[in-house]
Backbone as CSV, one residue per row, in Angstrom:
resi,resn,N_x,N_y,N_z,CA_x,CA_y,CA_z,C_x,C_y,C_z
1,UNK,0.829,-1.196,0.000,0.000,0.000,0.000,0.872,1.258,0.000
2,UNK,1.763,1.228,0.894,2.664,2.618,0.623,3.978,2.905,-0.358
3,UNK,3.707,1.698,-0.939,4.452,1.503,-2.212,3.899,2.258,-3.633
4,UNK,2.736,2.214,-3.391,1.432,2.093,-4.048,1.224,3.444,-4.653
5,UNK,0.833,4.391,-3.209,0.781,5.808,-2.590,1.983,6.507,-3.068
6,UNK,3.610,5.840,-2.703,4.503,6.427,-3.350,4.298,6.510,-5.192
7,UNK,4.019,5.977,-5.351,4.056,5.643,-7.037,2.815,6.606,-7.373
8,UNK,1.841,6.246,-7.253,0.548,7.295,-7.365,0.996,8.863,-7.441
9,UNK,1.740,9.279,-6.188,1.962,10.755,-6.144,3.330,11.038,-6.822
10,UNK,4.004,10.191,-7.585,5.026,10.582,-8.589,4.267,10.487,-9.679
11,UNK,2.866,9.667,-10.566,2.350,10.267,-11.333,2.164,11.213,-11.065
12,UNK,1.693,11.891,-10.419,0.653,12.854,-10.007,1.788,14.092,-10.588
13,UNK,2.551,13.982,-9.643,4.051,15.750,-9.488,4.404,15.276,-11.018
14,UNK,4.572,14.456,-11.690,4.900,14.155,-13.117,3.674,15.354,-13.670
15,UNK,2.780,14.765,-13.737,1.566,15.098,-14.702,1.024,16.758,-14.249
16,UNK,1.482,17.096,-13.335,1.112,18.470,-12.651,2.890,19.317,-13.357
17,UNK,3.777,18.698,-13.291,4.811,19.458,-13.628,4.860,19.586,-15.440
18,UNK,4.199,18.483,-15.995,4.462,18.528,-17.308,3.305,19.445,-17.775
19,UNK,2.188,19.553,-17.493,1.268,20.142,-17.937,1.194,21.512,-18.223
20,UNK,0.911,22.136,-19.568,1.380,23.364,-19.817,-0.051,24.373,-19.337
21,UNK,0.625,25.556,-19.346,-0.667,26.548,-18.485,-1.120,27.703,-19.323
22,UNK,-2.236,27.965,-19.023,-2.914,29.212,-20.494,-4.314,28.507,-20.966
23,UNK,-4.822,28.734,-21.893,-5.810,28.405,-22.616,-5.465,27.303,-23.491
24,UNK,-5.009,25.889,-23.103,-4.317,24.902,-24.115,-5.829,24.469,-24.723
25,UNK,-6.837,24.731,-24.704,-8.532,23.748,-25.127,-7.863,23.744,-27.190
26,UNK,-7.929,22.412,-27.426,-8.186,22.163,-28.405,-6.307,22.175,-29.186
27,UNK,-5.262,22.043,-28.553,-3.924,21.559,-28.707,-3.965,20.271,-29.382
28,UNK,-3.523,20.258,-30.607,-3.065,18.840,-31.221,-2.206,17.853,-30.507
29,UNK,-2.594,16.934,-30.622,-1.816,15.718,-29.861,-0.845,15.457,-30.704
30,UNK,-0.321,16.213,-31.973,1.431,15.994,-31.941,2.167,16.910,-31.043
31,UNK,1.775,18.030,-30.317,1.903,18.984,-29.855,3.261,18.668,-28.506
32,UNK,4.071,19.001,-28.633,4.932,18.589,-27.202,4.520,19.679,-25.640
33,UNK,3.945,18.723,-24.883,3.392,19.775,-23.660,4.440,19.283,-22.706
34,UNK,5.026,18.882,-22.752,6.295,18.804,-21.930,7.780,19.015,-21.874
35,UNK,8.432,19.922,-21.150,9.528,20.060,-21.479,11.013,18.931,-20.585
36,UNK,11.841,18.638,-21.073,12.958,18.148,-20.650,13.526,18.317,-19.615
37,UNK,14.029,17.571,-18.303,15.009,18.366,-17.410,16.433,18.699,-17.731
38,UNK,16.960,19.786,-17.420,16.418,20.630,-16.252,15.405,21.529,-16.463
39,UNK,15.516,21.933,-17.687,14.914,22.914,-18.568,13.077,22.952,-17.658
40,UNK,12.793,22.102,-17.302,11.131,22.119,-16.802,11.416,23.002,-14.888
41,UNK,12.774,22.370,-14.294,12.762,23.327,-12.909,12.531,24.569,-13.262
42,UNK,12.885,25.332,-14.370,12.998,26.948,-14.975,11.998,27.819,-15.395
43,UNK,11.544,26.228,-16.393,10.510,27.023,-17.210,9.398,26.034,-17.980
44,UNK,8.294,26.440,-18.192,7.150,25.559,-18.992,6.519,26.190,-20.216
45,UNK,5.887,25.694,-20.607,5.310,25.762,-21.721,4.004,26.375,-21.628
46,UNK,3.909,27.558,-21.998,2.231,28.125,-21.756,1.579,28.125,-23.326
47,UNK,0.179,28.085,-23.308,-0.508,28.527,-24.468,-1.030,29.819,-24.106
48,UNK,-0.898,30.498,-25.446,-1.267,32.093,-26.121,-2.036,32.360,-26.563
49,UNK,-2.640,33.278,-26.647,-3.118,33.687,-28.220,-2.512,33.420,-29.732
50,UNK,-1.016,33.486,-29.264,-0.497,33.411,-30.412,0.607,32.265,-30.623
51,UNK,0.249,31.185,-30.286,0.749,30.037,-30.129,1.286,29.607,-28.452
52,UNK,2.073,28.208,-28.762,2.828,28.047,-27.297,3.923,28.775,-27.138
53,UNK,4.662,28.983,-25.952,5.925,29.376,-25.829,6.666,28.678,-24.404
54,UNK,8.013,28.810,-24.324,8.589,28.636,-23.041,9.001,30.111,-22.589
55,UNK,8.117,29.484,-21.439,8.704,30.929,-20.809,8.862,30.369,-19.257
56,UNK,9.094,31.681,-17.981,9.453,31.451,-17.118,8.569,30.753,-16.284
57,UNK,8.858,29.883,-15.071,8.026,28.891,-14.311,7.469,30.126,-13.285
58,UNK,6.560,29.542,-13.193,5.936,30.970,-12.040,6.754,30.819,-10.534
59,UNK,7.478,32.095,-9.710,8.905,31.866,-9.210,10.416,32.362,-10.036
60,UNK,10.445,32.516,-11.326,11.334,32.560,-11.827,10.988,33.670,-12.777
61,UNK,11.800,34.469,-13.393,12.259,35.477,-14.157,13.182,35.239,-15.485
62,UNK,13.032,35.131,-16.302,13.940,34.945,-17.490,14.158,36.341,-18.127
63,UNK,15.413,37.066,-17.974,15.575,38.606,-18.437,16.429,38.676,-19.034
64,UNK,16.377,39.811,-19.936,17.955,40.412,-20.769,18.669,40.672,-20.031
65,UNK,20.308,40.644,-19.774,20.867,41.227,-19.057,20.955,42.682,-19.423
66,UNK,20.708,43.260,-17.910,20.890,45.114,-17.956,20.014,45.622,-18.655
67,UNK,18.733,45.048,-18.352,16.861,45.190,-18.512,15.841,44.706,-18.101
68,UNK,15.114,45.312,-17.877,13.976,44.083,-17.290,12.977,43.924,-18.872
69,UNK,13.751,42.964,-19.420,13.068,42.381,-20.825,13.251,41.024,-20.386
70,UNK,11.774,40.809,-20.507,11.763,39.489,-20.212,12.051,38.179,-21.411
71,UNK,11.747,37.029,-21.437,12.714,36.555,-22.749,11.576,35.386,-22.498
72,UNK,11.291,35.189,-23.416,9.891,33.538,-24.306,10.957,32.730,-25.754
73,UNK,10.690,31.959,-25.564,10.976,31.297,-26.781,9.305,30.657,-27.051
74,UNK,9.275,31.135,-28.588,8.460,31.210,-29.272,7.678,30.118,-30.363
75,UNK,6.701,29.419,-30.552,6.480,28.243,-31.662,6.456,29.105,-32.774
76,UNK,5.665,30.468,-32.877,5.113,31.150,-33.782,6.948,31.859,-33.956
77,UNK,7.737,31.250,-35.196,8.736,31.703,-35.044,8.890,32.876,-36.514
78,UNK,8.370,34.465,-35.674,8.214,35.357,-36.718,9.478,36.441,-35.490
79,UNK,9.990,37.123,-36.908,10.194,38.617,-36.234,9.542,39.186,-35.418
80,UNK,8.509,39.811,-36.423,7.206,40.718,-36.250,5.813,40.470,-35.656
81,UNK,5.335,41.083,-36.080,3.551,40.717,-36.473,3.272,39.665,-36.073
82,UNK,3.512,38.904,-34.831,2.858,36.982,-34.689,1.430,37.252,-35.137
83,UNK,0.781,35.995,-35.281,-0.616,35.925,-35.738,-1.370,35.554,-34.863
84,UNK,-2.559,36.096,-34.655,-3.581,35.288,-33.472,-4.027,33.954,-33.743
85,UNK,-2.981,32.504,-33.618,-3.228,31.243,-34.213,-3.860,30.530,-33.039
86,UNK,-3.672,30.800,-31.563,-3.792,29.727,-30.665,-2.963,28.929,-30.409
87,UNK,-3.857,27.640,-30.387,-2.946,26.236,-29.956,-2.312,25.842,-31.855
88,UNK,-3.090,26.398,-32.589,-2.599,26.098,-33.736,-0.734,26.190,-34.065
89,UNK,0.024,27.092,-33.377,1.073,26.870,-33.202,2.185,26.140,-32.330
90,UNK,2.701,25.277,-32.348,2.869,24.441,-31.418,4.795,23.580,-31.438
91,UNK,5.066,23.330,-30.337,6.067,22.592,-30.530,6.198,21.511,-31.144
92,UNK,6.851,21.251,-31.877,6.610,19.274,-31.839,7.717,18.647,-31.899
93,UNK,9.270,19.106,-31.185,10.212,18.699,-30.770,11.058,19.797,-30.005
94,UNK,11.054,19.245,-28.474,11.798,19.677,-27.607,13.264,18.771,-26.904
95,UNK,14.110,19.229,-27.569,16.087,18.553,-27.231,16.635,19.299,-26.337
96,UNK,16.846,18.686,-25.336,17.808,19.038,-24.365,18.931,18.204,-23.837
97,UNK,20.271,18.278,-24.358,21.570,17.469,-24.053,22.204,18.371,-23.428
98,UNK,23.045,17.200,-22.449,23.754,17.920,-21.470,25.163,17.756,-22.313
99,UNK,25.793,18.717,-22.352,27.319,19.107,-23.080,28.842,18.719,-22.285
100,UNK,29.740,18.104,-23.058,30.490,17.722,-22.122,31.807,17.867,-22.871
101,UNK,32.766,17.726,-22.330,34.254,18.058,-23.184,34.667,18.864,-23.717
102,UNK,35.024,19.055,-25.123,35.645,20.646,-25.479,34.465,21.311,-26.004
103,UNK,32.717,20.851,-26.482,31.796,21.420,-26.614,31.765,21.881,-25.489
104,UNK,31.649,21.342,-24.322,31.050,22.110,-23.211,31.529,23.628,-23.059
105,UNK,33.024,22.987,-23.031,34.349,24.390,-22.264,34.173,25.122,-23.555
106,UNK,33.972,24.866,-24.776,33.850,26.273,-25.613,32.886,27.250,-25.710
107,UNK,31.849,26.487,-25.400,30.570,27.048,-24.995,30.688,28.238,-23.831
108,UNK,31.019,27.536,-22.642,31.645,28.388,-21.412,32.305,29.306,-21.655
109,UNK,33.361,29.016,-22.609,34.787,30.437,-23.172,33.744,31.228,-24.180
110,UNK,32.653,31.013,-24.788,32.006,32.271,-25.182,30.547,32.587,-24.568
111,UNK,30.268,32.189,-23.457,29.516,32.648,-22.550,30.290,33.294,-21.115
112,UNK,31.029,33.709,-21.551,32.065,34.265,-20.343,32.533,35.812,-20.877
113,UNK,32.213,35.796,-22.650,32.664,37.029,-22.864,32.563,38.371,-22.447
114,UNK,32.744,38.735,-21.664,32.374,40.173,-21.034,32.157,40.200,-19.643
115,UNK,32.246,39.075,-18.948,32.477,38.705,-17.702,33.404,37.959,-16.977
116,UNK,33.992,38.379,-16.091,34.821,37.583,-14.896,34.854,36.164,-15.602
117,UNK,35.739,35.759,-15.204,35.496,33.872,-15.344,35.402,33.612,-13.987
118,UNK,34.046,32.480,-14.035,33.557,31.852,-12.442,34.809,31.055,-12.161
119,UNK,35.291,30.468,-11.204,35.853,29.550,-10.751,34.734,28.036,-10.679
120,UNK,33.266,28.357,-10.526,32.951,27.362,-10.589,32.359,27.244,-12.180
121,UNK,32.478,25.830,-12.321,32.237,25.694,-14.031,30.532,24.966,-13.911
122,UNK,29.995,25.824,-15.185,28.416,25.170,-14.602,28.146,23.973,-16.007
123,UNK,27.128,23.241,-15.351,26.939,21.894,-16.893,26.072,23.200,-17.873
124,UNK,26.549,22.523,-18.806,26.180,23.436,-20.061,25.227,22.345,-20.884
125,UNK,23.977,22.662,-21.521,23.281,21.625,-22.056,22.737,22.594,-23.251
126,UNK,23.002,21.930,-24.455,21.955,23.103,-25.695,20.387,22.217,-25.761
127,UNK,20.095,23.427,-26.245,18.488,22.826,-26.273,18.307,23.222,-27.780
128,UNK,17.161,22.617,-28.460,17.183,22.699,-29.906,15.225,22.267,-29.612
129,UNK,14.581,23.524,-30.513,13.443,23.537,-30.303,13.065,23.734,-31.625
130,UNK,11.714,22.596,-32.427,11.267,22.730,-33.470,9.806,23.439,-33.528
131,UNK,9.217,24.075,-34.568,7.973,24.538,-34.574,7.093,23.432,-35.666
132,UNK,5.792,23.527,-35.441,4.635,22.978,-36.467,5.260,23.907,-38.111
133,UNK,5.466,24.937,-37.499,6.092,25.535,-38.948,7.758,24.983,-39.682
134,UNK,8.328,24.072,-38.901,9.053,23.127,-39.695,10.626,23.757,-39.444
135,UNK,10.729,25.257,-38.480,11.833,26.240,-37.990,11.882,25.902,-36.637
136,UNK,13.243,25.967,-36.190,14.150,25.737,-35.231,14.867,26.608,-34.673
137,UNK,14.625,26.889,-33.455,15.860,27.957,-32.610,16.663,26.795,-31.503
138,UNK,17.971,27.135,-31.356,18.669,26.699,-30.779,19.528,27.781,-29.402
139,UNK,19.419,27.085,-28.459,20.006,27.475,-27.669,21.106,26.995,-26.600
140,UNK,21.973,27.709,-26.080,22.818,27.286,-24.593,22.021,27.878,-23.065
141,UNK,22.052,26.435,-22.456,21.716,26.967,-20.994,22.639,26.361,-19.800
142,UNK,23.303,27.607,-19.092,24.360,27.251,-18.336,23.655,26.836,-16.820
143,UNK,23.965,26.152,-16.161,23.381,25.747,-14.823,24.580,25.883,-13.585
144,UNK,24.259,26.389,-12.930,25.770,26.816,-12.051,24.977,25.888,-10.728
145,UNK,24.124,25.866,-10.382,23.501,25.012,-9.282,22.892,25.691,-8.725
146,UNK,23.288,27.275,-8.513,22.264,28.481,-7.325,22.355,29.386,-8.630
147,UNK,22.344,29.414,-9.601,22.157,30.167,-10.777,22.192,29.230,-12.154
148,UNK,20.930,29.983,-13.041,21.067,29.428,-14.124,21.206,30.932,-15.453
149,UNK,21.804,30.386,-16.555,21.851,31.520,-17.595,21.311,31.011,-18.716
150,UNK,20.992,31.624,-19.703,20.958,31.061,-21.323,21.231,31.893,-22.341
151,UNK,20.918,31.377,-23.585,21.593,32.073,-24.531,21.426,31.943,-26.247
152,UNK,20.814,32.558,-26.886,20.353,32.218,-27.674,21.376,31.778,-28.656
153,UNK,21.175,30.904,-29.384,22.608,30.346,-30.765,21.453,30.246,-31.681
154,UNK,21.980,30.954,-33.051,20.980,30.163,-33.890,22.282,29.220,-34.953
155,UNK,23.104,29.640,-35.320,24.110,29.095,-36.308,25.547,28.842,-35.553
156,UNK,25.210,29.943,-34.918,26.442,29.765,-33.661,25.977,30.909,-32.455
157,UNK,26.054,30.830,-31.412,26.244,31.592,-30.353,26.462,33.034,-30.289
158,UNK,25.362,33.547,-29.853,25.977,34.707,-29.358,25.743,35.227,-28.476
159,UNK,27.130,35.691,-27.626,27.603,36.244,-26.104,26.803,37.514,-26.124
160,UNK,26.324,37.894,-27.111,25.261,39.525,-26.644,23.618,38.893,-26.115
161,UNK,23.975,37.740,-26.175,22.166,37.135,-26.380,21.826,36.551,-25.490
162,UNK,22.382,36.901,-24.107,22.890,35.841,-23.069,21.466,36.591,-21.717
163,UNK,20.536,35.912,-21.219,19.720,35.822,-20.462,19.837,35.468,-19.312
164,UNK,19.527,35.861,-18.408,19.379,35.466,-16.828,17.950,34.349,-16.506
165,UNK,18.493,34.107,-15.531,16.914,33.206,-15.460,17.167,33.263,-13.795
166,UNK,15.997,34.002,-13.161,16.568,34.378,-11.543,15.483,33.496,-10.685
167,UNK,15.817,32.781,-9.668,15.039,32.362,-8.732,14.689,33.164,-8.005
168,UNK,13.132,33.815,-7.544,12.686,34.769,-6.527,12.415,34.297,-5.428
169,UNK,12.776,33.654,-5.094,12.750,32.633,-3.848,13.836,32.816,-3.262
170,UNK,15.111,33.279,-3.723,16.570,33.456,-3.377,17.022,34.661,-3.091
């Protein structure tokens, strides 16, 4: 029985943590409503008006550095003008690998540009996100353990594109 109870309430924190928040009524079931760890402690997946996005977990802040601009990654992957689509825009592949060896440390040597170098080195994992529209943004997210960062790459990296992601709890 308390085997049982244990197992029951890890569905449960599963299915409560994966579940995305907003107006999801009527989301296609190719649709990815779940995101990867670590990437889900940070942040989830809400529905829009104008498609899904990842954005920050409620608790958390995802900002430009030296602004309070907050930062979404987007399904509806436009410049401009998004469209009022709904659930009609949607993920349908979410990658998150953890980085290791001279990917990792190069990653680190250009997420360091313009700052101190930490002494502590954080796991570095890229994430690679597809849209229903068939386009892909790619990113770096650094994890230090009491801080996390990210960073947008689309072809390669760039150190101007580099995001905070703050715990308000801390």
């Amino acid at each position: 029985m308390k085997y049982l109870i244990l197992v029951l309430i890890s569905i449960l924190s599963f299915l409560v943590k994966s579940n995305p928040v907003g107006d999801c009524i009527g989301t296609p079931k190719a649709a990815v409503t779940a995101l990867p760890s670590p990437l889900d402690n940070w942040g989830q997946i809400v529905c829009t008006p104008y498609g899904h996005i990842i954005s920050n977990k409620q608790g958390y802040i995802w900002s430009n550095v030296g602004s309070y601009s907050p930062v979404m990654i987007p399904s509806q992957m436009v410049r401009t003008n998004p469209k009022s689509v709904g659930n009609n825009s949607y993920f349908t592949s979410i990658e998150m690998n953890l980085l290791q060896g001279e990917e990792a440390a190069s990653s680190i040597e250009l997420f360091e540009t313009g700052f101190d170098k930490s002494p502590n080195r954080p796991k570095v994992y890229s994430l690679i996100v597809k849209s229903i529209s068939g386009k892909e943004l790619g990113f770096k997210f650094f994890d230090f353990g009491d801080s996390q960062w990210g960073m947008w790459c689309k072809k390669s990296c760039d150190p101007n594109s580099k995001f905070m992601i703050l715990n308000m709890a801390k």
